[in-house]
C-alpha positions as CSV (number, residue, x, y, z in Angstrom):
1,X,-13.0,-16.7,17.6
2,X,-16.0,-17.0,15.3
3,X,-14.7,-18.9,12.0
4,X,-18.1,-17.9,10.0
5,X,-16.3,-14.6,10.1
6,X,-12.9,-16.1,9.2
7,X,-14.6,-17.6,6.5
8,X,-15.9,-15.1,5.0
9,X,-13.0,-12.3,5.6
10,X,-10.4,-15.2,4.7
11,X,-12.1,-15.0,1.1
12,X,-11.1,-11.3,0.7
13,X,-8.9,-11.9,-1.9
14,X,-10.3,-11.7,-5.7
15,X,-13.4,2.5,-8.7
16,X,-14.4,5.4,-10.0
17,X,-18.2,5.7,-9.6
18,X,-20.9,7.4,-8.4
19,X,-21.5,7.2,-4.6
20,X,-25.4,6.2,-5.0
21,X,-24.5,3.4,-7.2
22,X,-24.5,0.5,-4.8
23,X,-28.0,-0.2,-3.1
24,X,-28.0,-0.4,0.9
25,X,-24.9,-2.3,2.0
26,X,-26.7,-4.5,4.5
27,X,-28.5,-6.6,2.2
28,X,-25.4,-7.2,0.6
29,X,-23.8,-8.8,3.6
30,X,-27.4,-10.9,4.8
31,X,-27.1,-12.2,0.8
32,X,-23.2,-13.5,1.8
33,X,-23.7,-14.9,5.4
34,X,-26.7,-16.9,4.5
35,X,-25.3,-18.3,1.3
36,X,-22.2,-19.6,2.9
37,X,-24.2,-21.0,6.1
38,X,-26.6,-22.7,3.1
39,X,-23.3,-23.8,2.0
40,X,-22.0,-25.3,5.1
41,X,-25.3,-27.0,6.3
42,X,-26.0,-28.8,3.0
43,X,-22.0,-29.8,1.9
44,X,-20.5,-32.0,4.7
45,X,-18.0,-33.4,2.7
46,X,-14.6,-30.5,3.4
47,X,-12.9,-30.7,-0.2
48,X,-16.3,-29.8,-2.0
49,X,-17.0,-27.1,1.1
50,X,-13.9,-25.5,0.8
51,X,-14.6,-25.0,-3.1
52,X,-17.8,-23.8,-2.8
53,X,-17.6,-21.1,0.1
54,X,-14.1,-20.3,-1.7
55,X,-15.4,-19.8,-5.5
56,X,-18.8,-17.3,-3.8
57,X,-16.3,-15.3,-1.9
58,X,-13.7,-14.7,-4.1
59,X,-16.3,-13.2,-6.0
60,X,-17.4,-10.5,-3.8
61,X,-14.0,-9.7,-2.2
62,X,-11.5,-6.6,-2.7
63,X,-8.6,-8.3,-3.9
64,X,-7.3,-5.1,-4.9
65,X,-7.1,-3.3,-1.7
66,X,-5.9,-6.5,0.1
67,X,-2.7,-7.1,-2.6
68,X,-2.2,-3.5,-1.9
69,X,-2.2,-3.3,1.9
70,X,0.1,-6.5,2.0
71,X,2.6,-6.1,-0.5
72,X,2.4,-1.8,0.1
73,X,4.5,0.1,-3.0
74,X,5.5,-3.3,-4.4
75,X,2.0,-4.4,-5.6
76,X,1.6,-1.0,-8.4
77,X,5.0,-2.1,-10.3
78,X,4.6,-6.3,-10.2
79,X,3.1,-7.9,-13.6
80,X,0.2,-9.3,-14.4
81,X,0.8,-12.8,-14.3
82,X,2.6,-12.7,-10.9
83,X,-0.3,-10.0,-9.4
84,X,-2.5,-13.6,-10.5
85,X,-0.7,-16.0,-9.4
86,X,-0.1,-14.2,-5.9
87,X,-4.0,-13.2,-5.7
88,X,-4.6,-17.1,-6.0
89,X,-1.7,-18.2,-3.5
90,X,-3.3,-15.8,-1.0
91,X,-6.4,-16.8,-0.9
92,X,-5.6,-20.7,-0.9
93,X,-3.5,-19.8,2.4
94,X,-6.4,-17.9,3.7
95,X,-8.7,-20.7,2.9
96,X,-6.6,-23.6,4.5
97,X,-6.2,-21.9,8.0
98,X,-10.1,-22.0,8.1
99,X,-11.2,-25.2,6.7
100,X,-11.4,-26.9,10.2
101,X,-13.9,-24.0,11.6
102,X,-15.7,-23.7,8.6
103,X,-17.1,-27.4,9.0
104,X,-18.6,-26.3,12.0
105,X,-20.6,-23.8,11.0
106,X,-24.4,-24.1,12.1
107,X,-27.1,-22.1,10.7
108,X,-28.8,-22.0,14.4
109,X,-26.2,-19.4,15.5
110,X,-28.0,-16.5,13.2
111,X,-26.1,-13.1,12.5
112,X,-28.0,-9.9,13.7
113,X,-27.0,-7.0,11.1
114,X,-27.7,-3.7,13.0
115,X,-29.6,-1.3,10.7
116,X,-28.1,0.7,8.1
117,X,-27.9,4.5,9.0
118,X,-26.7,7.1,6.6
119,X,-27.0,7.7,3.0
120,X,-24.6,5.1,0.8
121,X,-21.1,6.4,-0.1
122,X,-18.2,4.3,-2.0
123,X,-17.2,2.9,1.6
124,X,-19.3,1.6,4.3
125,X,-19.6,-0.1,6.9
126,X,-22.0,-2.9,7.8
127,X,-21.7,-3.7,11.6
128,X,-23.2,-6.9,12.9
129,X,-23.0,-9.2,16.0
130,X,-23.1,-13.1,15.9
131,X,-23.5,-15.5,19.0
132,X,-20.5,-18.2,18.8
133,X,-21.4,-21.8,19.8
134,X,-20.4,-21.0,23.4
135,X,-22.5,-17.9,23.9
136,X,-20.0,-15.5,23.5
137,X,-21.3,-12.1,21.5
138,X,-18.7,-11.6,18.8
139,X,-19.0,-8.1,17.4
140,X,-18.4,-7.5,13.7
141,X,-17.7,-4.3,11.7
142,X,-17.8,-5.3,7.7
143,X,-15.9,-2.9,5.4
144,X,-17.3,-2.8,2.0
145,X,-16.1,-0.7,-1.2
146,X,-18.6,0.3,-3.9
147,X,-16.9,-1.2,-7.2
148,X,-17.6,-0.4,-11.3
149,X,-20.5,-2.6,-11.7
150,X,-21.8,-1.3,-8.7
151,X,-21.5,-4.0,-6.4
152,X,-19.8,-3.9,-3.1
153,X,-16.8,-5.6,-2.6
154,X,-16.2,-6.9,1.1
155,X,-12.2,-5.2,1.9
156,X,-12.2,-6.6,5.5
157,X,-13.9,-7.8,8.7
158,X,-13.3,-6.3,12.3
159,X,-13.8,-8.6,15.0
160,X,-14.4,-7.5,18.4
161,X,-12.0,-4.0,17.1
162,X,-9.5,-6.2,15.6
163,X,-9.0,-5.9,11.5
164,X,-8.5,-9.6,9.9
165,X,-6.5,-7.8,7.0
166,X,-4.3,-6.3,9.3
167,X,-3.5,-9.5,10.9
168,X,-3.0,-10.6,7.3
169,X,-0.4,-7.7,7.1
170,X,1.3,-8.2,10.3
171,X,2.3,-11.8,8.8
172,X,2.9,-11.6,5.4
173,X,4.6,-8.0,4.8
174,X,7.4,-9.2,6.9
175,X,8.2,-12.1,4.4
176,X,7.5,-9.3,1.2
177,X,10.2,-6.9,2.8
178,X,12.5,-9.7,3.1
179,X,12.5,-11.6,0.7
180,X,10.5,-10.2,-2.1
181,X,6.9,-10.5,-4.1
182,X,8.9,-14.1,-5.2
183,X,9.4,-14.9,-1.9
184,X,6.1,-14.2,-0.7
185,X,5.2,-16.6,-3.6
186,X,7.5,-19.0,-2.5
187,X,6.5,-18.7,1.4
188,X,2.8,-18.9,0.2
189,X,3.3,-22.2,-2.0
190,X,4.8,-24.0,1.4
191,X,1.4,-23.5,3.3
């Protein structure tokens, strides 16, 4: 499976507006492919990749809707400081199952964003296909939300009709039903 696309769903973690707040969603999704490919040609070195790629996609990542689709009813009535602390424990799990692919990442294998069609709303959806190293045409499908501050926020990635988060989900929830948000926390610090 494509890890550029790991990558950048893996990173996931991190509104009430107007539906023409947000400019065209496509640009938005170019700007994040080529600055972690510009990322992972120019940083060999895996501790200092990791960091970047992880610090530029927590930034443009609904951690909200991911927190919520994990934990379900659980994530409105946990605090503050444990919401943090399991937002960060996330996305270090996320990043960790990645870091092998992500060193591999070449900038020759371009991604071809198909054209943006529709007017803008809150949620769209950016769809795109990237040719793995192998030749293989890996078709993407990037769910965006328009956030305050109008800028999208990248909620998932769909690969070939299969939804990262929900893979996410179909891992974690099991622990969150069993054991609690404290043994998620607890599951999550062992990875």
């Amino acid at each position: 499976m494509n890890f550029l696309i790991f990558i950048i769903t893996g990173f996931i973690l991190a509104g009430s507006i107007t539906a023409d707040s947000c400019t065209e969603p496509n640009g938005f999704i170019k700007d994040i492919v080529n600055d972690v490919v510009s990322s992972t040609d120019s940083i060999k070195e895996k501790d200092r990749l990791v960091k970047s790629v992880s610090t530029k996609l927590r930034a443009v990542s609904d951690s909200d809707y991911v927190m919520g689709k994990i934990l379900g009813a659980k994530y409105r009535v946990i605090s503050g400081e444990k919401k943090k602390q399991l937002e960060q424990k996330i996305s270090n799990f996320i990043i960790k199952g990645f870091v092998g692919a992500l060193t591999q990442v070449e900038s020759s294998n371009a991604m071809s964003v198909y054209p943006f069609r529709g007017k803008v709303t809150k949620y769209s959806n950016v769809r795109a296909r990237y040719t793995s190293r192998s030749g293989e045409k890996v078709k993407l499908t990037f769910a965006l939300s328009c956030k305050s501050g109008n800028q999208w926020k990248l909620q998932d990635v769909v690969v070939d009709g299969v939804s990262l988060v929900d893979g996410f989900v179909a891992q974690l929830r099991p622990v969150v039903e069993k054991d609690g948000v404290d043994g998620l926390l607890a599951f999550l610090s062992k990875k």
